[in-house]
C-alpha positions as CSV (number, residue, x, y, z in Angstrom):
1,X,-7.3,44.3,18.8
2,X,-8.1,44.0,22.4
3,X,-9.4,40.2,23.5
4,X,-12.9,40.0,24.2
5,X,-13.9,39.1,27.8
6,X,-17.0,37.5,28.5
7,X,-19.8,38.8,30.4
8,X,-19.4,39.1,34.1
9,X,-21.1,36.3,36.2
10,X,-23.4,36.9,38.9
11,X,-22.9,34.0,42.1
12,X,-19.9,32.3,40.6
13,X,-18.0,32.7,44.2
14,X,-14.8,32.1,42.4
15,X,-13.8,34.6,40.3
16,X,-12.6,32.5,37.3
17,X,-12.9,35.0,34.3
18,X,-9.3,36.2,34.9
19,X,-8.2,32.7,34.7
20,X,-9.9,31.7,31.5
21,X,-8.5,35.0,30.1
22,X,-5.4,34.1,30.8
23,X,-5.3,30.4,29.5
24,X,-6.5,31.6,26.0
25,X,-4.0,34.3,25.7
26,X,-1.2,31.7,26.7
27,X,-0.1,31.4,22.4
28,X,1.3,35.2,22.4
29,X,2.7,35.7,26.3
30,X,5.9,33.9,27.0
31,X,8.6,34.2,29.6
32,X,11.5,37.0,28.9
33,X,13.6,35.4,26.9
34,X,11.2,33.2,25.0
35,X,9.1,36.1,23.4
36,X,7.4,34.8,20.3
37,X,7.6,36.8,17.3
38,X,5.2,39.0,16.4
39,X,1.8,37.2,14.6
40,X,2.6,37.8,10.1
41,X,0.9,40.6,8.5
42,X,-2.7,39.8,6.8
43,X,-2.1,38.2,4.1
44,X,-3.7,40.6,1.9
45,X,-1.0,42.7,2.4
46,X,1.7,40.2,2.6
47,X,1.4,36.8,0.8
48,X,3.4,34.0,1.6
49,X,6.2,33.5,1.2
50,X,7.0,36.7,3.5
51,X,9.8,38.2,1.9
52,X,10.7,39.2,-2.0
53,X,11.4,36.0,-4.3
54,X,12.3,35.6,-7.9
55,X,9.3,36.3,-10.3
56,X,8.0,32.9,-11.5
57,X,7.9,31.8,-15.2
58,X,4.1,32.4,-17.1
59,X,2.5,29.1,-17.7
60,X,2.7,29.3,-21.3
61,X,6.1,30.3,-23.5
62,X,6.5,32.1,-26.3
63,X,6.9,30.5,-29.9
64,X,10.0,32.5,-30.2
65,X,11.5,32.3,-26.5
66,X,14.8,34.3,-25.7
67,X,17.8,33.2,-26.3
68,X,19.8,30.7,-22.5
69,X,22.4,32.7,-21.8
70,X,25.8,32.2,-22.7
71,X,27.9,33.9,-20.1
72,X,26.8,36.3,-17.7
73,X,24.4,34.5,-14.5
74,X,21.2,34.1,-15.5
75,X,18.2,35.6,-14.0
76,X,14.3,35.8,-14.5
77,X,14.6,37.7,-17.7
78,X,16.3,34.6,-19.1
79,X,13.5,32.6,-18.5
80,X,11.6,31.6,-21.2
81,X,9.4,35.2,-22.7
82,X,6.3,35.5,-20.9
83,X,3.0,35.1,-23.2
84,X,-0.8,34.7,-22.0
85,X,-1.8,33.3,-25.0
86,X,-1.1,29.6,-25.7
87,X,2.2,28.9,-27.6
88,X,2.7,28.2,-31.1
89,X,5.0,25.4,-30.8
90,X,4.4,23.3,-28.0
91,X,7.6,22.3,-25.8
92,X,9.2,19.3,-27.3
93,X,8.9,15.9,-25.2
94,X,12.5,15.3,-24.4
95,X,11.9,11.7,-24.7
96,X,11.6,12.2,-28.3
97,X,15.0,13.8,-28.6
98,X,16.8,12.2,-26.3
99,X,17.9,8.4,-25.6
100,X,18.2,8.6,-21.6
101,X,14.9,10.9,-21.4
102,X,13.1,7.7,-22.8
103,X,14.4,5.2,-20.4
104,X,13.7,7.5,-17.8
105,X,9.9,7.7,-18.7
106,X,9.9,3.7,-19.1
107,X,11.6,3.3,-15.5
108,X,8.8,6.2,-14.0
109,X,6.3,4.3,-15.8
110,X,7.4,1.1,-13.7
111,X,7.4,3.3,-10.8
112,X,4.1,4.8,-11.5
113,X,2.6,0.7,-12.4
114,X,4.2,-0.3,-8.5
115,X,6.9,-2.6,-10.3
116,X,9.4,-0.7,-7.8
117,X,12.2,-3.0,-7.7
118,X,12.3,-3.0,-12.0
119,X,12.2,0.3,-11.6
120,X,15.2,0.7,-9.4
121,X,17.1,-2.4,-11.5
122,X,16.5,-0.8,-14.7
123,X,17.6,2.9,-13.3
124,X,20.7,1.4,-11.4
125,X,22.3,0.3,-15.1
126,X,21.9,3.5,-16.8
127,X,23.0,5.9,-14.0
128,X,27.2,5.2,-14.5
129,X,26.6,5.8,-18.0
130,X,24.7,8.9,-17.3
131,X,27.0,10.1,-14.8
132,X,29.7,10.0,-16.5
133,X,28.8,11.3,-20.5
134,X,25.4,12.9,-20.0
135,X,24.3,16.4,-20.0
136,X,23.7,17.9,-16.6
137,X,20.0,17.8,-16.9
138,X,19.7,14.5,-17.5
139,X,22.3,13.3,-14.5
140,X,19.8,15.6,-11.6
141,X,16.5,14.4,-13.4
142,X,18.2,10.6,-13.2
143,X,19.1,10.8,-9.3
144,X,15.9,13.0,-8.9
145,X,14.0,9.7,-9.9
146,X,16.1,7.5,-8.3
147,X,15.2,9.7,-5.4
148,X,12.1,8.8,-5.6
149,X,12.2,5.0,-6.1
150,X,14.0,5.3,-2.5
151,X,11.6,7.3,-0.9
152,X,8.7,4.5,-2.4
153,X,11.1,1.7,-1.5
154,X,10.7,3.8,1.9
155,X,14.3,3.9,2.5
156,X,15.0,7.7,3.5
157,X,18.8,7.6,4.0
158,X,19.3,6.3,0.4
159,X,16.9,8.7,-0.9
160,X,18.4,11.7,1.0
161,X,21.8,10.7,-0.7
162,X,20.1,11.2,-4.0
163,X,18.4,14.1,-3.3
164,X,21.6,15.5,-2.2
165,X,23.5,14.7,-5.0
166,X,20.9,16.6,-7.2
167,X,21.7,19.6,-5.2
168,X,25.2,19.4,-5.5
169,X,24.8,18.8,-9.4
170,X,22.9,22.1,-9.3
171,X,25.8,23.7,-7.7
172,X,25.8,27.8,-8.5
173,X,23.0,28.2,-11.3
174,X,25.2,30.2,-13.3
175,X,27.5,28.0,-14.2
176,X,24.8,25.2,-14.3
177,X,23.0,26.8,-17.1
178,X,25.6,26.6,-19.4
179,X,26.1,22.9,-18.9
180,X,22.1,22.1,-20.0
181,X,21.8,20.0,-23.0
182,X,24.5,20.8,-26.0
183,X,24.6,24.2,-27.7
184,X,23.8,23.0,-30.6
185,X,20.4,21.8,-30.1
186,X,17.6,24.2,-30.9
187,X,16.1,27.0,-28.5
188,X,13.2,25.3,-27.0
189,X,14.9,21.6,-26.5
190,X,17.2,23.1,-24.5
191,X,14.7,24.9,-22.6
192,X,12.4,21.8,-22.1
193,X,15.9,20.2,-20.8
194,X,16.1,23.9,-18.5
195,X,12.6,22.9,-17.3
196,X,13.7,19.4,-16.4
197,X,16.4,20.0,-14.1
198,X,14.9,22.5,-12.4
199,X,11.7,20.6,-11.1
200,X,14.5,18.0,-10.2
201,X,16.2,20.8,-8.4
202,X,13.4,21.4,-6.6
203,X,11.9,18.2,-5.9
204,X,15.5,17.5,-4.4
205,X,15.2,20.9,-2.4
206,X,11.6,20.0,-1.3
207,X,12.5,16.8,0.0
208,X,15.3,18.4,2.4
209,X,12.2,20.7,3.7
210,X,10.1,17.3,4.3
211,X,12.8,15.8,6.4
212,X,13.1,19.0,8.3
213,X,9.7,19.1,9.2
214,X,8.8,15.6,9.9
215,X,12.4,15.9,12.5
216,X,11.2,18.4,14.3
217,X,8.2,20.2,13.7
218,X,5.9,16.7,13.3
219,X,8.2,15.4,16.9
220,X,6.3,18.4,19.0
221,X,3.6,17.0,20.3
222,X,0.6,19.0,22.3
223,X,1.5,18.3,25.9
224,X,-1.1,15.9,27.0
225,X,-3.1,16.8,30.7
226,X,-3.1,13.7,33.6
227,X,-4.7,16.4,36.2
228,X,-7.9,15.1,37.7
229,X,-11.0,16.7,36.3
230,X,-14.4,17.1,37.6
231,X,-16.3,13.4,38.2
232,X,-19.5,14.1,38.0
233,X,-21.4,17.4,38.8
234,X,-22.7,18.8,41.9
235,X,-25.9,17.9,43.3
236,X,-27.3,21.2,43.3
237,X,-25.9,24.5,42.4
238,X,-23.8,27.0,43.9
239,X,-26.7,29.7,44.8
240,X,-28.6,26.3,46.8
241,X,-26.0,25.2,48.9
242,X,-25.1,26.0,52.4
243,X,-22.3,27.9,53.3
244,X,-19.6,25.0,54.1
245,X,-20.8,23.5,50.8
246,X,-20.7,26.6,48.7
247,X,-16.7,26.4,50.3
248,X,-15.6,22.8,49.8
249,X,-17.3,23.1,46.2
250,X,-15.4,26.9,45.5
251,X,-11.9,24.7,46.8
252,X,-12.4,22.3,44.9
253,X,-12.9,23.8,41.1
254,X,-9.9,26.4,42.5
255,X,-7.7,23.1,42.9
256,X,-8.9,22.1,39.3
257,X,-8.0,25.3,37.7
258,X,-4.9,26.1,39.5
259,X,-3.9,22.2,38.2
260,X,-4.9,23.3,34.7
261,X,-3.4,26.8,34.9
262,X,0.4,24.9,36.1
263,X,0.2,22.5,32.7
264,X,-0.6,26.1,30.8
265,X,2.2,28.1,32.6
266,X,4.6,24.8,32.0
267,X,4.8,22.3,29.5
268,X,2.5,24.5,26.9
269,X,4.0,27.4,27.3
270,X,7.3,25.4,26.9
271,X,5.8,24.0,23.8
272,X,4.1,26.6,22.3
273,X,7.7,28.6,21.7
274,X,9.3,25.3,20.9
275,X,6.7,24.8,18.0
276,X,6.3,27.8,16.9
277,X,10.2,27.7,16.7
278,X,10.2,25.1,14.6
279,X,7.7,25.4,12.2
280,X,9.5,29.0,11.4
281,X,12.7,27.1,10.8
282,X,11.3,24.4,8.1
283,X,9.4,27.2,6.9
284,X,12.6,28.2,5.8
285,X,14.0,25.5,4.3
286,X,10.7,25.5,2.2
287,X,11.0,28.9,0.8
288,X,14.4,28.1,-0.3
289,X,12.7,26.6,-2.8
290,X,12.7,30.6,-4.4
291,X,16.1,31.1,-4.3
292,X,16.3,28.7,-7.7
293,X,17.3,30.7,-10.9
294,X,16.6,31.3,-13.2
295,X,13.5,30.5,-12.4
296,X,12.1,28.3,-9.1
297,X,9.6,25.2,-10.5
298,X,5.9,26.3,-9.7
299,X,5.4,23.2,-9.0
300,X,7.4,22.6,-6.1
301,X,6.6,26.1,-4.8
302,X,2.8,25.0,-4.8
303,X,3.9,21.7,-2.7
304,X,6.3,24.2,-0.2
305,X,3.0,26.6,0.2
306,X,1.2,23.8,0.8
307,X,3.2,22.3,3.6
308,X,3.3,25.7,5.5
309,X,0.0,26.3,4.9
310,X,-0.8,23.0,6.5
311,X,2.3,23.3,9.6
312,X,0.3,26.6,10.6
313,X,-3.0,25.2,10.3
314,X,-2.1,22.1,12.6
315,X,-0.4,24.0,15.2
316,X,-3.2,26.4,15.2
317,X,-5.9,23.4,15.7
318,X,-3.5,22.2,18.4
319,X,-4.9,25.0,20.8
320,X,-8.2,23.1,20.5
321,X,-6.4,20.3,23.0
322,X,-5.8,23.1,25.7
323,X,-7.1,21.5,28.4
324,X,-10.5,22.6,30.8
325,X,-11.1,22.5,34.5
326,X,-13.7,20.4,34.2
327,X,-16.5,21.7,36.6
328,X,-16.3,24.5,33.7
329,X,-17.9,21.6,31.4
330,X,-21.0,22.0,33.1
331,X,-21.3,25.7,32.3
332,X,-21.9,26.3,29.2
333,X,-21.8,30.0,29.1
334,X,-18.5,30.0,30.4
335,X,-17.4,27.2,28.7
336,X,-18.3,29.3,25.6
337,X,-16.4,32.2,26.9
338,X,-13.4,30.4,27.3
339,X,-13.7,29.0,23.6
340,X,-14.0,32.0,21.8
341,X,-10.7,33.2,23.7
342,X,-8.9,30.0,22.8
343,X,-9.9,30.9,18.9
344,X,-9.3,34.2,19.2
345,X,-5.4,33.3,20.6
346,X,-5.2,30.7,17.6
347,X,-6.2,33.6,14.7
348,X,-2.7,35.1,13.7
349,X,-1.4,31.1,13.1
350,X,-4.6,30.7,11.3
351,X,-4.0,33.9,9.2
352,X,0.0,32.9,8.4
353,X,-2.0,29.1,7.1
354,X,-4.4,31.1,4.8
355,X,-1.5,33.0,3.5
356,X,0.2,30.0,2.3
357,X,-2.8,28.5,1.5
358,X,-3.6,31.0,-0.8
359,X,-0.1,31.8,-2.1
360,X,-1.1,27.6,-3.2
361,X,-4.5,28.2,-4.4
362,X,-3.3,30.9,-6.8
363,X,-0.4,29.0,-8.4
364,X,-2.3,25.9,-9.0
365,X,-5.5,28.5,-11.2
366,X,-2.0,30.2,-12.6
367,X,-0.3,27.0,-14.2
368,X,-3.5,24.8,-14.6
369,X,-1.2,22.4,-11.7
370,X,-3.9,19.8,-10.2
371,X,-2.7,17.3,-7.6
372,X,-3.0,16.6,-4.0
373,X,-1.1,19.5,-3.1
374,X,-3.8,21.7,-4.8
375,X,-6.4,19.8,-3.9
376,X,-5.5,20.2,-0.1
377,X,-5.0,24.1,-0.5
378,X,-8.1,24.4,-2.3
379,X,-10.2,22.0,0.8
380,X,-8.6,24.1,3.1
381,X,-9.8,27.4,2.2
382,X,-13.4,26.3,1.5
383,X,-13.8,25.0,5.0
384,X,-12.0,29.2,5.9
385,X,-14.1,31.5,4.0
């Protein structure tokens, strides 16, 4: 769709309409070499994430779920049978079946209560034990949680260690599979313990996106404007001055704009593709999150949508900071003009955030999952009807 120009101004001497044009289409024109890609698709035609991913698990299973598989690699339709209707037999709690699963819930308990370093004391005993006899579900949900007693301790390199040891626990899914639980427990414990380590899986995976992001995407700041804007306006206006007035006041706002048009050109153009670079590349590491089989944890594919959601939202608001000669402040019209451009520029990153946003909005009605994740999609998309 073709940008709107505003209405052509009678007496303005300098022609600025070109100018404001091209500030607010600045987002989608870069230098050859550093073209942007091309703005996502609506999302009504393609939700995030932008590419096929691994049907997700219903939010209720079956009383009678299908059998884990035994030897070839697992995929969706060894997930638990799909069923809209509550199920008959509700999951068992694994800390009723299983000795580490309890000390688990006692140490997130402490966790949960702020008694941090009890938490990490109590989990720093058990995990030798666990590492070395226990079933592979409970050795990632273990350094999952000790993962997280890091990250509240706010130590990020030990919790990065954990994290990455869950990942490497996971290893290739297929053979992972087989080492969940002990075959001889029934159907749905072992699929409770399936459950398990795959929200550890990918809180461990979701963690690696966070780091990601906050390294680069969250370090790319809006280039901030030091150019000298308009003191105060002038006495009288353009149409009532004399002709050396009308000159030295047309010199001056050209000096501002050209000023503001050199920071557009430069460092936010510079930043624009380094962002937008960057916020494609976590993306990424977020939506890895649906490469998990069998099946990836809704929940932590609700938290990824959420963070991409919000990455595009931010960088769109960011164009809000572009900067404004500032005898254009006094001119409302045009000031107006040059606003609607700037939004207009910002749309396809707004569009790409309601995507996610909504990809969010949908798996938290779909699984009944309410947190702040959820609760951010959902505040979101009120405020963008």
């Amino acid at each position: 769709m073709a940008t709107p120009q505003p209405p052509r101004r009678r007496n303005s001497g300098y022609r600025l309409l070109p100018l404001v044009a091209a500030l607010a289409a600045w987002p989608l024109s870069c230098a050859a070499g550093d073209k942007l890609p091309a703005p996502a698709a609506s999302p009504t035609t393609a939700p995030w994430p932008l590419r096929p991913a691994s049907p997700l698990p219903q939010p209720t299973g079956s009383a009678t779920p299908a059998p884990l598989p035994t030897g070839s690699a697992p995929d969706a339709a060894a997930a638990p049978a799909a069923s809209s209707a509550p199920s008959a037999v509700p999951p068992p709690r694994l800390a009723q079946v299983s000795p580490v699963y309890r000390q688990l819930e006692q140490v997130d308990a402490d966790l949960q209560a702020g008694r941090t370093d009890k938490a990490q004391t109590r989990l720093a005993q058990m995990l030798g034990a666990v590492d070395r006899g226990g079933p592979l579900d409970e050795r990632i949900a273990a350094h999952a949680l000790m993962g997280r007693v890091y990250q509240r301790k706010a130590l990020p390199g030990q919790a990065a260690s954990e994290y990455a040891k869950v990942r490497a626990l996971w290893g290739n899914s297929s053979d992972a599979v087989q080492h969940i639980g002990s075959p001889d427990e029934p159907q749905p414990v072992r699929y409770a313990r399936l459950g398990r380590a795959l929200d550890g899986v990918g809180e461990a995976f979701f963690y690696a996106a966070e780091q990601r992001r906050l390294q680069t995407v969250e370090r790319l700041r809006f280039p901030e404007y030091h150019g000298a804007g308009q003191a105060h306006p002038p006495a009288k206006p353009l149409q009532d001055m004399s002709p050396a007035e009308r000159d030295r006041e047309l010199a001056r706002r050209k000096a501002e704009s050209d000023a503001v048009r050199r920071h557009i050109d430069g460092p936010v153009r510079h930043w624009m593709v380094d962002k937008q670079r960057a916020v494609e590349e976590a993306e990424k590491e977020y939506a890895r999150l649906l490469d998990l089989q069998p099946v990836p944890p809704p929940r932590w594919v609700l938290a990824s949508a959420a963070r991409v959601g919000r990455m595009w939202a931010d960088f769109a608001a960011d164009l809000d900071k572009a900067p404004v000669p500032g005898w254009m402040r006094d001119d409302p019209e045009l000031l107006n003009a040059y606003r609607q451009l700037l939004e207009s520029a910002a749309e396809p990153l707004i569009q790409r955030a309601r995507s996610a946003f909504e990809t969010c909005h949908n798996l938290a009605d779909r699984y009944h999952i309410d947190n702040e994740f959820s609760a951010a999609c959902a505040t979101w998309l009120d405020a963008h009807p």
